[in-house]
C-alpha positions as CSV (number, residue, x, y, z in Angstrom):
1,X,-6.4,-4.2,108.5
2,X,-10.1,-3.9,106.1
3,X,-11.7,-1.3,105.5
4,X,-15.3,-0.6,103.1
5,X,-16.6,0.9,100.5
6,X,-19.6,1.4,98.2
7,X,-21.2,-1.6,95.8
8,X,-22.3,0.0,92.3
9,X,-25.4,-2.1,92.1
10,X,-27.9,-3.9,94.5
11,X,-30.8,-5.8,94.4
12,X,-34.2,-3.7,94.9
13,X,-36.1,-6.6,97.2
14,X,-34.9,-7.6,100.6
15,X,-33.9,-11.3,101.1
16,X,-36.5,-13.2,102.7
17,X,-35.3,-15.1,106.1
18,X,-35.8,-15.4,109.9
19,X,-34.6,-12.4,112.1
20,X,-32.3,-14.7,114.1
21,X,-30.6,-12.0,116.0
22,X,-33.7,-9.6,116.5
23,X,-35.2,-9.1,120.3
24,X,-38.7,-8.3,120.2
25,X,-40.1,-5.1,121.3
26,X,-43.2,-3.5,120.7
27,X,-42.9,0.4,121.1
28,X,-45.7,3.2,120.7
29,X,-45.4,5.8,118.8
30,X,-46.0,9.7,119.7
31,X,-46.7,11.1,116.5
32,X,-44.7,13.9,115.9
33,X,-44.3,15.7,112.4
34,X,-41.2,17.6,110.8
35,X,-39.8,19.4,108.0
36,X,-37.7,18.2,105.4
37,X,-34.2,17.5,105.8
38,X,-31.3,19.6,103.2
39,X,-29.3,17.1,101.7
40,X,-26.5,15.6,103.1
41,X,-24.3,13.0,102.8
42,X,-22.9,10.6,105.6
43,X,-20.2,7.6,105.8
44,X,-19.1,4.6,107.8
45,X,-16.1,3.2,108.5
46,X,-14.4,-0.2,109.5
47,X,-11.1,-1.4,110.5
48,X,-10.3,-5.1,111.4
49,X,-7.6,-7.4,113.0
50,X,-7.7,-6.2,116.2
51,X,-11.2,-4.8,115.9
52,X,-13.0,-3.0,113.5
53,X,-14.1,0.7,113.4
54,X,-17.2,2.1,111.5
55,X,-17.9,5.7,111.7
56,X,-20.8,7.8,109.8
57,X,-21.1,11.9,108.6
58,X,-23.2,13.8,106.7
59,X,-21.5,15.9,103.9
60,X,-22.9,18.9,103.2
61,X,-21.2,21.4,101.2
62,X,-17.3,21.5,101.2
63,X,-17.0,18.0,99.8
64,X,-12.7,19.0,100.1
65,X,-13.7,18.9,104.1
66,X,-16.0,15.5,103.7
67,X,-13.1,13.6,102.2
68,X,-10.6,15.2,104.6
69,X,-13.0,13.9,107.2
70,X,-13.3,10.3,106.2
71,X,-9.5,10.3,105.4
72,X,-8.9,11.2,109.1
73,X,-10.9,8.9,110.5
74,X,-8.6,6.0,108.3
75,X,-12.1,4.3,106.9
76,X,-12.2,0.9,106.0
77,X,-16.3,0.9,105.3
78,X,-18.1,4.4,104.8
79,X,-22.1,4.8,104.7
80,X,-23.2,7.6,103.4
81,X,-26.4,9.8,103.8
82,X,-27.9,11.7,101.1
83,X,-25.5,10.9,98.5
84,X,-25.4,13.3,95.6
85,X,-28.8,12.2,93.4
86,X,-28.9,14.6,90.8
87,X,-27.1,16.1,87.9
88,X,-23.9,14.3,87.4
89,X,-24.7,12.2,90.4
90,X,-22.4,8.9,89.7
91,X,-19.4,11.1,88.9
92,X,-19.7,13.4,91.9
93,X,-19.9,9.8,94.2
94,X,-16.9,8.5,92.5
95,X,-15.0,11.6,92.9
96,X,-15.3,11.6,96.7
97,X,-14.8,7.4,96.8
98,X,-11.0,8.7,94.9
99,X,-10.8,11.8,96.8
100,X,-10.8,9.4,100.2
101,X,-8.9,6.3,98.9
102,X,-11.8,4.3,98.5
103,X,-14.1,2.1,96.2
104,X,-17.7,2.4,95.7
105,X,-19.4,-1.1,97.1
106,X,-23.0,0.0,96.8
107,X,-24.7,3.0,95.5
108,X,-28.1,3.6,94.7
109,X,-29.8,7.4,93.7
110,X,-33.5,6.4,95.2
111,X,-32.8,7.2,99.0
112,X,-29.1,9.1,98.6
113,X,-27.4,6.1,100.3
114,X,-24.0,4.7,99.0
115,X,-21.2,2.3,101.1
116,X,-18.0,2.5,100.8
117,X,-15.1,0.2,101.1
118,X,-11.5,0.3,101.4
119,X,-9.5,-1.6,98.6
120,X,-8.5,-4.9,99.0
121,X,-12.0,-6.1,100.7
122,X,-14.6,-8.2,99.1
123,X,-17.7,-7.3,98.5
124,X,-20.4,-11.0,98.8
125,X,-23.7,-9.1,98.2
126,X,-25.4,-5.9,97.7
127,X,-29.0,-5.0,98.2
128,X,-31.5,-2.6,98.4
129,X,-34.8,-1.8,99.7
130,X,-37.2,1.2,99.0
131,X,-39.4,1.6,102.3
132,X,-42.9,2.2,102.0
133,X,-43.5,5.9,100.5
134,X,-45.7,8.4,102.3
135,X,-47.3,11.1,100.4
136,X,-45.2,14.6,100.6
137,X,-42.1,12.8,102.3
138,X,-38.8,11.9,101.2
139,X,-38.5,8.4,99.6
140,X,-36.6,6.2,102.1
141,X,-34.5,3.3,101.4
142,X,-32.1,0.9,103.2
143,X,-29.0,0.1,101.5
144,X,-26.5,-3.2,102.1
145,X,-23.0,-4.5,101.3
146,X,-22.1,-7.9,102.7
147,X,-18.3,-7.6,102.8
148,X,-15.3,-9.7,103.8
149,X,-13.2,-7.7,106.4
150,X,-9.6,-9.6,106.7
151,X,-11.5,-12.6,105.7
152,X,-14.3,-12.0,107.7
153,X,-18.5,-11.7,107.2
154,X,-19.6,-8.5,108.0
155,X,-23.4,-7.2,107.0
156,X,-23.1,-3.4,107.2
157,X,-26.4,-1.4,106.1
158,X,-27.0,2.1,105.7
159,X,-30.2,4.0,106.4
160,X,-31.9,7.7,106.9
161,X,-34.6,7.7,108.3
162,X,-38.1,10.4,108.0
163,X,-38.6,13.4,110.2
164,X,-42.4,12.5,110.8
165,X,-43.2,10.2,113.5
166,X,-44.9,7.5,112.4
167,X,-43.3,7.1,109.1
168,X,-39.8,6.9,111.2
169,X,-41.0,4.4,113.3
170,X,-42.7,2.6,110.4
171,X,-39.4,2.5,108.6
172,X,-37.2,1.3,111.2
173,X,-39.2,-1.7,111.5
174,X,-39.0,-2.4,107.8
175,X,-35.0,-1.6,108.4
176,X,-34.7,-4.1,110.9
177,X,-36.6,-7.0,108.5
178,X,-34.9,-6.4,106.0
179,X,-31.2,-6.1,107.9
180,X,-32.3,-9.4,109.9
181,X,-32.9,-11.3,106.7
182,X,-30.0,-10.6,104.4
183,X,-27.6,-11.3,107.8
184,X,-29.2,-14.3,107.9
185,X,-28.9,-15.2,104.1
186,X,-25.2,-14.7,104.1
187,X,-24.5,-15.8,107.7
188,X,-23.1,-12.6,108.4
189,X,-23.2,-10.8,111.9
190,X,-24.9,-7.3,110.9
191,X,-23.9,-3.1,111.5
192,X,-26.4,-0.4,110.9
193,X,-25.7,3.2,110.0
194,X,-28.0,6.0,110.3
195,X,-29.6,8.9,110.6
196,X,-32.2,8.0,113.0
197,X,-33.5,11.8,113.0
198,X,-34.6,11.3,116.7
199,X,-33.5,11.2,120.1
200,X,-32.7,7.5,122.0
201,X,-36.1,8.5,124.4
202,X,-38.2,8.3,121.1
203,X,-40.0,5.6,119.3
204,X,-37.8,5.0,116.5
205,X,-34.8,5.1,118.6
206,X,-36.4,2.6,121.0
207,X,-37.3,0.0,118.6
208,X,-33.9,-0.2,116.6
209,X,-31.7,-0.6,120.4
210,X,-34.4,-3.0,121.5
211,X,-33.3,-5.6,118.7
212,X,-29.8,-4.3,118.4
213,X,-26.8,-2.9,120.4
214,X,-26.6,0.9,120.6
215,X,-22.8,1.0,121.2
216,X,-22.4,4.4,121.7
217,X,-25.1,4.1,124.7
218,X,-22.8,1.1,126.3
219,X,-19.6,2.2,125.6
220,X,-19.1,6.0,125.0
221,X,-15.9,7.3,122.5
222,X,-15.2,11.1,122.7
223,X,-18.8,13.1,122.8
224,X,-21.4,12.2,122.2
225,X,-24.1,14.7,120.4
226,X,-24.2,14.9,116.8
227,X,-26.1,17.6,115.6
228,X,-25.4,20.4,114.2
229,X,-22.2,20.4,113.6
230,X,-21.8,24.2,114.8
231,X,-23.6,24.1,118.0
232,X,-24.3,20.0,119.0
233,X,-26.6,19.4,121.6
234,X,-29.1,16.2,120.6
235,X,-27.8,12.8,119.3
236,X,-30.3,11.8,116.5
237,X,-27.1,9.3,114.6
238,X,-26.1,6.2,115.7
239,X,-24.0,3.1,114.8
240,X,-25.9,-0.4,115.9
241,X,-24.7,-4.0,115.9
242,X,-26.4,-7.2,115.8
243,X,-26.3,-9.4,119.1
244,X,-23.1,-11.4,119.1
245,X,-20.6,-8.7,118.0
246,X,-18.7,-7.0,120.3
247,X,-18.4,-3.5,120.4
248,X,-15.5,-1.6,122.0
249,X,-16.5,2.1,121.6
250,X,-18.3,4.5,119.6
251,X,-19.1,8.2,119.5
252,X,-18.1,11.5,117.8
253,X,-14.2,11.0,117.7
254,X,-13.5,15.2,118.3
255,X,-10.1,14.3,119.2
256,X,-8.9,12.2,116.0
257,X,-10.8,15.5,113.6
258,X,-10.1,19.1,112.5
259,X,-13.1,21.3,114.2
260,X,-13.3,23.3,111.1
261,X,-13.5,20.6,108.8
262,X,-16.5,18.9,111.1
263,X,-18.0,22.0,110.9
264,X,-17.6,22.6,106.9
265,X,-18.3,19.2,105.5
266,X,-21.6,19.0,107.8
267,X,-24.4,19.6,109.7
268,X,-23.8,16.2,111.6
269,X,-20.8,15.2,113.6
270,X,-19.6,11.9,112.4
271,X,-19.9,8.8,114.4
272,X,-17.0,6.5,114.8
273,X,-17.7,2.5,116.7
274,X,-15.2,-0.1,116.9
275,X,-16.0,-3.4,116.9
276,X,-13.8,-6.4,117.2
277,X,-14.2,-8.7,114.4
């Protein structure tokens, strides 16, 4: 059994190289403007042998209820969402990779994204990638571990995307590049994480399950909306694969998690896929 973690450092420039796996699409966009989002943090998690499981929250406030959370679900890689990025920002991100029995395999302030990954895995490469900045709204980033699950390649990126239309839909092309290429560099079959902050009808949504497989779409796990926490009722966070792996389930896993602690750590429900290795 693997599981991941977070890299401590990554490169800032995606990897140049063909998106092998990618299926065209060309999607319009309805331009839709939002607010800001309150910080959050989400995570990912894989377990191998038999198959391997990712999952992906968003903490919020009771960190005690995050790390509960993720140690429920058994991790083996977390991705996580608007990582602490201030004051004290490496300490409080180390203190929840101990708090959960994991190591930090990539971590990067500009974006709030971090991976984790369960001991005893390798971590090949880490990378980021700061996508293009629009005045007034968040910086948004991509961040990428290429780990070694039980001996295997496995490309698992993290991302959270803008509430604005076009920005979103601009950034999840970039996200795709960029995932596309460093799968391809390390010859590595590829998971994304995210906060898509939209619905699988919109743009975004479209363009990311056009070049990869939306697993909880094709093979549902417990329920399947995952925000808010409190009263869920849209599914705007997903867990993708690149063409090739084979997914055996994802979803919100209600029946593996403490309600309260869902509803404490978060204003997302976390997301938990399996995918056989």
């Amino acid at each position: 059994m693997s599981r991941a973690a977070w890299p401590t450092s990554g490169s800032p420039n995606s990897v140049p190289g063909p998106a092998s796996w990618a299926r065209p699409t060309s999607p319009s966009d309805s331009a839709r403007a939002g607010g800001c989002p309150e910080p959050r943090t989400g995570y990912s998690r894989c377990r191998d042998r038999s198959g391997t499981q990712l999952q992906r929250a968003f903490l919020r406030d009771d960190r005690a209820a995050v790390a509960r959370v993720i140690t429920a679900c058994r991790a083996d890689v977390v991705c996580l969402q608007e990582a602490p990025r201030f004051l004290f920002w490496r300490s409080k991100r180390r203190a929840l990779a101990r708090s959960t029995g994991l190591e930090i395999a990539a971590s990067r302030r500009v974006g709030g994204l971090a991976i984790l990954l369960r001991p005893g895995n390798r971590v090949r490469h880490t990378g980021h990638r700061v996508l293009r900045r629009y005045p007034g709204l968040h910086t948004r980033a991509v961040s990428a571990a290429v780990v070694e699950l039980a001996g295997r390649p496995l490309t698992v990126a993290c991302t959270h995307l803008d509430l604005a239309a076009e920005p979103r839909l601009e950034h999840a092309r970039e996200v795709l590049d960029y995932l596309a290429a460093t799968a391809d560099a390390h010859a590595a079959p590829a998971v994304l994480a995210g906060d898509i902050n939209c619905e699988p009808e919109e743009a975004a949504w479209r363009l990311l399950a056009a070049q990869l497989d939306d697993v909880a779409a094709v093979r549902p796990l417990g329920e399947s909306p995952t925000f808010t926490a409190r009263r869920p009722r849209r599914r705007i966070d997903a867990i993708f694969t690149s063409p090739g792996l084979k997914a055996l389930s994802a979803g919100v896993p209600v029946e593996s998690l403490a309600a309260g602690d869902v509803r404490d750590s978060t204003d997302h429900r976390p997301v938990l896929a399996e995918i056989e290795l």
